[in-house]
C-alpha positions as CSV (number, residue, x, y, z in Angstrom):
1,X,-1.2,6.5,31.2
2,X,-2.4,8.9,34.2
3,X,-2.2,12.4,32.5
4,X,0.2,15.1,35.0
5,X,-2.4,17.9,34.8
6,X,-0.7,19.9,37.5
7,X,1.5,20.9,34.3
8,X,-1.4,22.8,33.1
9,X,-0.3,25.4,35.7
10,X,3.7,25.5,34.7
11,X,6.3,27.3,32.3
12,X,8.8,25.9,30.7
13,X,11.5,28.1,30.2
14,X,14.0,26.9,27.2
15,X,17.9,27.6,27.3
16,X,20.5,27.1,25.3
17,X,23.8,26.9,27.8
18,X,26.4,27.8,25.1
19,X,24.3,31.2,24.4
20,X,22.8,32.4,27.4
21,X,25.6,34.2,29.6
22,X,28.7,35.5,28.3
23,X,30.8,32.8,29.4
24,X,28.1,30.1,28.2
25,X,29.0,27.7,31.0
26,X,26.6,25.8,33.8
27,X,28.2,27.6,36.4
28,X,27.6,31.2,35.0
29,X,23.8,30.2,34.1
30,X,23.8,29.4,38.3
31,X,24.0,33.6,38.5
32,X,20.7,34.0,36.1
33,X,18.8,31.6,38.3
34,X,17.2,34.4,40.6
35,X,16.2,36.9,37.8
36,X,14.4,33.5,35.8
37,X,13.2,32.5,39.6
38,X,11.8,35.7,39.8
39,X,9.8,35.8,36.3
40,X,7.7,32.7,37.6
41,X,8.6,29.6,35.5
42,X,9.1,26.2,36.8
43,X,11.1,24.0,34.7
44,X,14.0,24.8,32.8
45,X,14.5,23.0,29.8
46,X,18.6,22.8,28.5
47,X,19.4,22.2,24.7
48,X,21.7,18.9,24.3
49,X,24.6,19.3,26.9
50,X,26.9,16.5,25.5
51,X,29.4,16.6,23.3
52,X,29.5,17.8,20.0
53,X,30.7,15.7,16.9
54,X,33.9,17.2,15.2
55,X,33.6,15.6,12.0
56,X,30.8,17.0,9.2
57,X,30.3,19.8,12.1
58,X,27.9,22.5,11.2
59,X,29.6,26.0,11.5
60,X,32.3,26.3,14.0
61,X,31.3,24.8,16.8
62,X,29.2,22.3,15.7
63,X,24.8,22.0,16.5
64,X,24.5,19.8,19.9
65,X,22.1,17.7,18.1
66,X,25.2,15.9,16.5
67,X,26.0,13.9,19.6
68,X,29.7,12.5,20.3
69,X,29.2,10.8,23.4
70,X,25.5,10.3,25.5
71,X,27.7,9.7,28.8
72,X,29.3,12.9,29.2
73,X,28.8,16.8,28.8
74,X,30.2,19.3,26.7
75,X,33.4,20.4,28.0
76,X,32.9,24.0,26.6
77,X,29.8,24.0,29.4
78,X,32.1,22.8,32.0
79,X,32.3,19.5,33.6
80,X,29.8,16.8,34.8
81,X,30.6,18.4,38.2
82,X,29.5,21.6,37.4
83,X,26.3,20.4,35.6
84,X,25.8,18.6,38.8
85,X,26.3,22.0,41.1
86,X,24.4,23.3,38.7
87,X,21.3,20.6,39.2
88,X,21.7,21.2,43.0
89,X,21.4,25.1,42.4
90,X,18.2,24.7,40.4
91,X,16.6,22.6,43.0
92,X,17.3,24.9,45.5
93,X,15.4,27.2,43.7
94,X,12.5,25.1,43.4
95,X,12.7,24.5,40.0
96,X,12.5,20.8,38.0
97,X,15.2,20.7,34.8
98,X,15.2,18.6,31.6
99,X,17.8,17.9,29.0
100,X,17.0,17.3,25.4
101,X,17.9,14.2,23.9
102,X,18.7,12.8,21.0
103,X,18.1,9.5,20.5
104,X,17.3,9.4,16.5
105,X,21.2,9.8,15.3
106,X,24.4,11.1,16.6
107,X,27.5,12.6,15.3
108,X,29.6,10.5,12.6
109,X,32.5,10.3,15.4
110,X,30.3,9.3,18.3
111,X,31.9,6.9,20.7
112,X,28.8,4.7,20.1
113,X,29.5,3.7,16.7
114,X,33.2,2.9,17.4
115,X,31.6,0.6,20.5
116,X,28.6,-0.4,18.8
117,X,28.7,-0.1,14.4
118,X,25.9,-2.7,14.7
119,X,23.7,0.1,16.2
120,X,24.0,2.1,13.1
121,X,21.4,2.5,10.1
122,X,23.3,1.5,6.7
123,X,21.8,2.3,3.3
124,X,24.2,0.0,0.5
125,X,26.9,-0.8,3.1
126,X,27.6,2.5,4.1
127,X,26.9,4.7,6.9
128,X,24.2,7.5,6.3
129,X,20.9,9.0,7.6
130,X,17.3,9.5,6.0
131,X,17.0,13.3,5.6
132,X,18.8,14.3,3.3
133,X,19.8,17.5,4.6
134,X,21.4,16.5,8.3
135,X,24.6,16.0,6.9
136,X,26.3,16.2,10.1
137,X,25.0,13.0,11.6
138,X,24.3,9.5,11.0
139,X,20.7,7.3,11.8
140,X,20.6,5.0,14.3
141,X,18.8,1.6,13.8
142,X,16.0,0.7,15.7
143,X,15.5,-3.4,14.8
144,X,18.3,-4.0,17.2
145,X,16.8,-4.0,20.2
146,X,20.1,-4.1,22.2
147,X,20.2,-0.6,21.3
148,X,16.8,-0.1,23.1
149,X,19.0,-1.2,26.2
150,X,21.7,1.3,25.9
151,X,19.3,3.7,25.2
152,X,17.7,2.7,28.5
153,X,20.5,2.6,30.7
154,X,21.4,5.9,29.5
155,X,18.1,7.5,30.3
156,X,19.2,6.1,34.0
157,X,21.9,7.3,34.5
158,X,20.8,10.9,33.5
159,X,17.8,10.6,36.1
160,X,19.9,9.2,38.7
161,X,22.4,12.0,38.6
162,X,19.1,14.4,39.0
163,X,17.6,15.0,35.6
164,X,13.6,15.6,36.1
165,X,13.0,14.9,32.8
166,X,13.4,14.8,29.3
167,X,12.3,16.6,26.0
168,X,13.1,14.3,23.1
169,X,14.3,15.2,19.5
170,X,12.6,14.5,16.9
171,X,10.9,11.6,19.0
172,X,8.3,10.6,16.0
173,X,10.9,9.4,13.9
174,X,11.8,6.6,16.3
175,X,9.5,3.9,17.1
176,X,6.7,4.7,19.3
177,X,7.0,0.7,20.9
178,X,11.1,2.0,21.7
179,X,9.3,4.9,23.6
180,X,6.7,3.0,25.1
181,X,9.3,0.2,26.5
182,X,11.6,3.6,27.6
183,X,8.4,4.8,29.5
184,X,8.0,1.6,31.3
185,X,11.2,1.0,32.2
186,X,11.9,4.9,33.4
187,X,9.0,4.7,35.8
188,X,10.2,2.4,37.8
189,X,13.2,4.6,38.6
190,X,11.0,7.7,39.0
191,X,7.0,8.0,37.8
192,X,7.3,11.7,38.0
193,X,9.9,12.3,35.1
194,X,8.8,14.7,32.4
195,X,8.2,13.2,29.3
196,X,8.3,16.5,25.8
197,X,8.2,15.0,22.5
198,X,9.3,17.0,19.9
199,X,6.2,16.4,17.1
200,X,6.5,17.1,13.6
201,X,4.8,19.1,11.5
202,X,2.5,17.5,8.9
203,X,4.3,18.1,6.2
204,X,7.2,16.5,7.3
205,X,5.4,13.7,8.6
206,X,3.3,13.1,5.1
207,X,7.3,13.1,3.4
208,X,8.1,10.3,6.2
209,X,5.8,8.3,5.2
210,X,5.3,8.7,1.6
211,X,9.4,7.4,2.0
212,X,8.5,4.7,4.2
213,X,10.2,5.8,7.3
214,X,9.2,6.0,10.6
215,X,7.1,8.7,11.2
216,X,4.3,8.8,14.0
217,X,1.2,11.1,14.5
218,X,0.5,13.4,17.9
219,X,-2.0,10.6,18.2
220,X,0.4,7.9,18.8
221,X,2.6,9.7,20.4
222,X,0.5,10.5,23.7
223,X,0.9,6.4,24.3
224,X,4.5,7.4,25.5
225,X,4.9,11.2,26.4
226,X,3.0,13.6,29.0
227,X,3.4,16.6,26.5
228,X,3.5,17.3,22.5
229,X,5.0,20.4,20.7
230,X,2.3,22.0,19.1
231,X,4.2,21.7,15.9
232,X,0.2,20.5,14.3
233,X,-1.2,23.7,14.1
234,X,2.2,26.1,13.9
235,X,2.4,26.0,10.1
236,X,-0.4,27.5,10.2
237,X,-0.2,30.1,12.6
238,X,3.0,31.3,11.4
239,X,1.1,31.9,7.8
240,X,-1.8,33.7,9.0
241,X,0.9,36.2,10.9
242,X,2.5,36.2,7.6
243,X,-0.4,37.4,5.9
244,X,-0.6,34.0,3.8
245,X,-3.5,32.0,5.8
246,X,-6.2,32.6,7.7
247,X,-7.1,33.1,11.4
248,X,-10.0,30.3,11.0
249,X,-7.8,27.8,9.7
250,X,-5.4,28.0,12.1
251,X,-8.4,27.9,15.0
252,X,-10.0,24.9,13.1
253,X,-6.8,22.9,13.6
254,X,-6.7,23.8,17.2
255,X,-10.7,23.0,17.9
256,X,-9.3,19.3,16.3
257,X,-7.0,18.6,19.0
258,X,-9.6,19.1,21.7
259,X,-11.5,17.0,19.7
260,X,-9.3,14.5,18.8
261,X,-6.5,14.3,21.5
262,X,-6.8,12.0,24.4
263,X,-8.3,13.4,27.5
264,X,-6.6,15.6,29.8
265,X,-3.9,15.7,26.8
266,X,-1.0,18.4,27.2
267,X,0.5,20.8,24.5
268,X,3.2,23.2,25.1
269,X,2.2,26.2,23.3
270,X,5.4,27.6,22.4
271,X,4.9,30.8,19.9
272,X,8.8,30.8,19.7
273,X,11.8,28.0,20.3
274,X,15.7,26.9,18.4
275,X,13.6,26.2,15.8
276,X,11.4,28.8,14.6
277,X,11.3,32.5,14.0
278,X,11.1,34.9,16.9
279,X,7.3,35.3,17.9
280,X,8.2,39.4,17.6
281,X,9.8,39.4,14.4
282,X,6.8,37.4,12.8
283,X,4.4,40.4,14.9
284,X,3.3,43.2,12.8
285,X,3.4,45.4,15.5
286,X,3.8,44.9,19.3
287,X,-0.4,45.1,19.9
288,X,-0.5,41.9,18.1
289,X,2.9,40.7,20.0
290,X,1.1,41.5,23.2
291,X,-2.5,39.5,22.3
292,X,-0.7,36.5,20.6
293,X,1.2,35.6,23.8
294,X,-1.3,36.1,26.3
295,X,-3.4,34.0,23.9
296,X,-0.3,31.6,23.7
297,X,-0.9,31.2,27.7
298,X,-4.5,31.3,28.0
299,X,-4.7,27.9,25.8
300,X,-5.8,24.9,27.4
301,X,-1.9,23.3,27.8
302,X,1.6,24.4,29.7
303,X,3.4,27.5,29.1
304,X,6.6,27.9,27.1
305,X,9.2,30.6,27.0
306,X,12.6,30.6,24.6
307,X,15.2,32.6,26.4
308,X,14.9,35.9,25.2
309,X,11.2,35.9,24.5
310,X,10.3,37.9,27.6
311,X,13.4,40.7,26.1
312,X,11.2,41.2,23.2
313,X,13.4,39.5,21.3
314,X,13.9,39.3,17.3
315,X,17.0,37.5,16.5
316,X,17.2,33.8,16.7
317,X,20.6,32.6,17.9
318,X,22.7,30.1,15.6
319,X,23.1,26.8,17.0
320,X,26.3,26.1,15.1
321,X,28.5,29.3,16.8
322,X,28.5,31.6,19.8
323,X,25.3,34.5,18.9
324,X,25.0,35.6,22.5
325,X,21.2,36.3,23.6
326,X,20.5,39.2,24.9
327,X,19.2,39.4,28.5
328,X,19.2,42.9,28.8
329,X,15.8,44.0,29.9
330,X,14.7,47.2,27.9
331,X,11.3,46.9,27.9
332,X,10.1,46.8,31.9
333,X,6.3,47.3,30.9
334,X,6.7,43.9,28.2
335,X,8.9,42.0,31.3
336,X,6.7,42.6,33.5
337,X,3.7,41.7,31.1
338,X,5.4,38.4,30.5
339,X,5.1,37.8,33.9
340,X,1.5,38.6,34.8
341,X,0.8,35.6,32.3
342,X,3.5,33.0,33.7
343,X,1.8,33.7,37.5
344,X,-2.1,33.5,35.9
345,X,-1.0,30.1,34.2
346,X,-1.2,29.0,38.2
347,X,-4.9,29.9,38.2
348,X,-6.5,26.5,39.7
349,X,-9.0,27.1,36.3
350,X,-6.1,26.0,33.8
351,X,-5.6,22.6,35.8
352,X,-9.4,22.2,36.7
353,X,-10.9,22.9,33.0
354,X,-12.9,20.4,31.5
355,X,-14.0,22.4,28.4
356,X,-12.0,24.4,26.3
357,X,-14.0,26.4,23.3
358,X,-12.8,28.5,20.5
359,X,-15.7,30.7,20.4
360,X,-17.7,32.1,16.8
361,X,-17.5,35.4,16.1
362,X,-17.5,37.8,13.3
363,X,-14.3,39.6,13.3
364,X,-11.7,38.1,11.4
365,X,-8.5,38.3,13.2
366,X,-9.7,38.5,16.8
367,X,-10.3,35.1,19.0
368,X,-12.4,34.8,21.5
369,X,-12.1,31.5,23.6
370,X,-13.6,29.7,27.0
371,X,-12.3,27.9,29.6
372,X,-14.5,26.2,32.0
373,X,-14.0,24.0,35.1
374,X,-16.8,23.2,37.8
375,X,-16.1,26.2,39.8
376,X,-15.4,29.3,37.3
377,X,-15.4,30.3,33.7
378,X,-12.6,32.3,32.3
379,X,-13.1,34.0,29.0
380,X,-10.4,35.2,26.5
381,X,-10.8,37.7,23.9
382,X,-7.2,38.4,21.7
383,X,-6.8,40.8,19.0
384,X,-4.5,40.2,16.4
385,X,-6.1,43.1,14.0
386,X,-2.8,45.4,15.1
387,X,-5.4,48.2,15.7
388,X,-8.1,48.6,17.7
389,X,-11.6,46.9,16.4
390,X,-14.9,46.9,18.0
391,X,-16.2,43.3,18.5
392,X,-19.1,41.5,19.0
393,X,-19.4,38.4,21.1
394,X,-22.4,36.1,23.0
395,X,-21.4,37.1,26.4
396,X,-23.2,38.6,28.7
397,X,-23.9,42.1,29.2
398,X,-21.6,43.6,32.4
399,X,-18.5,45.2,33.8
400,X,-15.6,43.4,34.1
401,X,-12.5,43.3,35.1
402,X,-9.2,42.1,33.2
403,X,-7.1,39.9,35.3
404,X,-4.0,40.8,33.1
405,X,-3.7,45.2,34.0
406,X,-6.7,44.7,36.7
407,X,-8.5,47.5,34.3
408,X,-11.7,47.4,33.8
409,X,-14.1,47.1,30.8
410,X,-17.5,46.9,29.8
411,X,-19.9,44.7,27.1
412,X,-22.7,46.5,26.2
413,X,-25.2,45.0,24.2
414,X,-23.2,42.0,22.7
415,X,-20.5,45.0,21.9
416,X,-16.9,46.3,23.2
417,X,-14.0,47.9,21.5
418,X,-10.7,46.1,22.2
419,X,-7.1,46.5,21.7
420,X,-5.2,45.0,24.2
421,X,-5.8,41.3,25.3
422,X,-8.9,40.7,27.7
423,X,-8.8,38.0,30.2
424,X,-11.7,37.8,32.8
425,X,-13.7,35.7,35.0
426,X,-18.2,36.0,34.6
C-alpha cells in the first residue's frame, strides 16, 4: 500500500461538534472556520456525528460512540443539510474533514439490530459486548460477512456525500481482513480517503488476547490504514510526566517503531485527545508544556491538535453532557507558539526524511533528536527538566539559529544551556 507522505506536513485538528461553540451545531462551527484557518491545520477531524442511543445512555445526553443509526446525523448537530453546508464551507477553506466511526458496536436501540439481529454478537442467547465496562452498547459480529457489506456501503455513502476520510474506533478490535476488504473496496470510489485507526494500548491489547478476542498489533494494522494513534508508546509518556517512569523508556519505545514499523509509516502524535488527560494538566510547569509539544511536532509523523489544546487548556470535556470548551484565547504568546509549529510541520524536511534518530545524551529528561533527508538536517533538542539545564550533545561547535523564536544560540565545546525548545537546521 503506497504510503501518503505528504501527511508528514499536515495537522489534524480534533473537534467535538456538541462542545465546540455555544450552540454546538454544524452551522455555528462554520463561524470558527477562519480563526482554525488561520492557526494553519489542514484536516479537521469530527467526533461521531450520528445519532446517539437512548437506551443504557451514558450521562444525559448519551457518548456518540453508542451509535443509533450510521445513515443519519445527530439531530442536536443539525441536519444532514447542514452537515452538508457545513462540508462545502470547509472545502472552501481548503481544508479535508473526517468523521469517526464506529464500526465495532452500536447503541442497544440502533436501527441496525431491529433490521439486521443476525449482525449482532450474542454471548448465551443474549445480546452483549466483550468489555465489560461499555455498558451502553452492544458488539457486532464479524463472521457474517453480510455485515462487511453494510458496512461497505455505508462507508460510500459517507464519501460520496464529501467525507475525505475516516478515523476509526477502536479499529483493532475488528478484523484486520474486514479493514483490508473496506480499503479495497473504498479506493475505488476515492484512493485519496484518509485512513486513522485508533490503536490500543498494550495493555489492553495483551487483555484481548489473553480473552481470545480480536485484538490486532500497530503491525497489522498498517496493512489497512495510512496512520496509527501513537497509543504504543503513550502509557509511557504520560508516566514519565507523572513522575512514575522514565524519559529513556518512553524514547526506547519510540526508537522501536522506526525500527519496526513499515517504511514511510505515519503516527499521529497527539500529546492530548477525548481520551486522555490534557497535555497541560499532566505539565509540571508551562517550560515543560512548551518543549513537550514542539517535540510532539518535531517527530517523524503528522501533527495533531484537540480543540482547546492551543487555549492552554486543562479540562477535558465530558462526552456524555454539554462541558463547553473554551475558545477564548488568553495566552497570545502560547497561540501564537502553537502556530509557529503547525506552519514548520510544512517544512519539505518532515515529508523528505529518511532517517529519524533519538540521539544519546547524558541528561535525563532532555531529548535530543535528528531528522535527516537528502538535502538538510534538522536537529531537535527538548527540555522537559522544568528548569533550565546545561547539556551536552555531539553536534557541532557553531551559532545557530532556532527556527521556532528566530533567536539565536550557540554550542560551544559539545555544551549549551537550554530552557526553551531548540529547533535548527546545521
Amino acid at each position: 500500500m503506497k504510503r501518503k507522505l505528504y501527511l508528514k506536513n499536515q495537522t489534524i485538528y480534533q473537534i467535538y461538534v456538541r462542545n465546540h461553540t455555544k450552540e454546538g451545531t454544524f452551522t455555528a462551527l462554520i463561524s470558527d472556520l477562519p480563526r482554525i484557518k488561520a492557526l494553519g491545520v489542514d484536516i479537521l477531524y469530527l467526533l461521531p456525528i450520528h445519532p446517539i442511543g437512548e437506551i443504557a445512555r451514558k450521562g444525559t445526553l448519551g457518548s456518540p460512540y453508542a451509535i443509533k443509526d450510521y445513515y443519519k446525523v445527530n439531530p442536536e448537530l443539525g441536519t444532514l443539510e447542514d452537515f452538508q453546508s457545513f462540508l462545502h464551507a470547509v472545502h472552501s477553506f481548503g481544508f479535508k474533514v473526517m468523521i469517526d466511526i464506529v464500526l465495532h458496536h452500536t447503541s442497544p436501540d440502533a436501527v441496525l439490530l431491529k433490521e439486521h439481529p443476525e449482525f449482532y454478537f450474542y454471548k448465551n442467547g443474549k445480546l452483549g459486548n466483550k468489555i465489560g465496562d461499555w455498558s451502553d452498547i452492544i458488539d457486532l459480529d464479524y463472521n457474517n460477512k453480510d455485515l462487511w457489506v453494510y458496512m461497505k456501503d455505508m462507508l460510500v455513502y459517507w464519501a460520496n456525500i464529501g467525507v475525505d476520510g475516516y478515523r476509526a474506533d477502536v479499529a483493532p478490535l475488528v478484523p484486520i481482513a474486514f479493514w483490508e476488504y473496506i480499503r479495497e473496496e473504498l479506493d475505488k470510489v476515492d484512493q485519496d480517503l484518509i485512513w486513522l485507526s485508533e490503536s490500543v494500548e498494550p495493555h489492553f491489547l495483551t487483555f484481548l488476547n489473553a480473552n481470545n478476542h480480536v485484538g490486532h498489533s500497530d503491525l497489522e494494522m498498517y496493512r489497512a490504514f495510512d496512520i496509527l494513534y501513537d497509543y504504543d508508546v503513550y502509557p509511557s509518556f504520560k508516566a514519565y510526566l507523572e513522575g512514575n517512569g522514565t524519559l529513556n523508556a518512553y524514547l526506547d519505545l519510540v526508537r522501536y517503531q522506526e525500527a519496526n514499523y513499515p517504511l514511510g509509516y505515519l503516527k499521529i502524535r497527539t500529546i492530548e485527545n477525548h481520551d486522555t488527560s490534557r497535555i497541560n494538566d499532566l505539565c509540571k510547569n508551562e517550560l515543560v508544556l512548551r518543549n513537550v509539544t514542539a517535540w510532539s511536532f518535531f517527530q517523524n509523523g503528522v501533527g495533531f491538535l484537540y480543540a482547546g489544546q492551543e487555549m492552554k487548556a486543562k479540562h477535558r470535556p465530558t462526552l456524555f453532557d454539554v462541558d463547553k470548551v473554551d475558545l477564548e484565547i488568553k495566552d497570545e504568546e502560547f497561540y501564537k507558539f502553537i502556530k509557529q509549529l503547525v506552519d514548520m510541520k510544512k517544512y519539505p524536511i518532515f515529508k523528505d526524511v529518511h532517517t529519524f534518530s533519538i540521539l544519546n545524551n547524558a541528561n535525563e529528561g532532555v531529548i535530543v533528536a535528528r531528522l535527516i533527508s537528502d538535502e538538510e538536517r534538522l536537529y531537535g533538542i527538548f527540555n522537559l527538566c522544568g528548569k533550565e539545564v546545561e547539556v551536552n550533545v555531539l553536534i557541532e561547535e557553531g551559532v545557530y539559529e532556532n527556527i521556532i523564536t528566530g533567536n539565536t544560540f550557540a554550542i560551544k565545546k559539545g555544551s549549551l544551556v537550554i530552557d526553551e525548545p531548540l529547533i535548527f537546521f546545521i
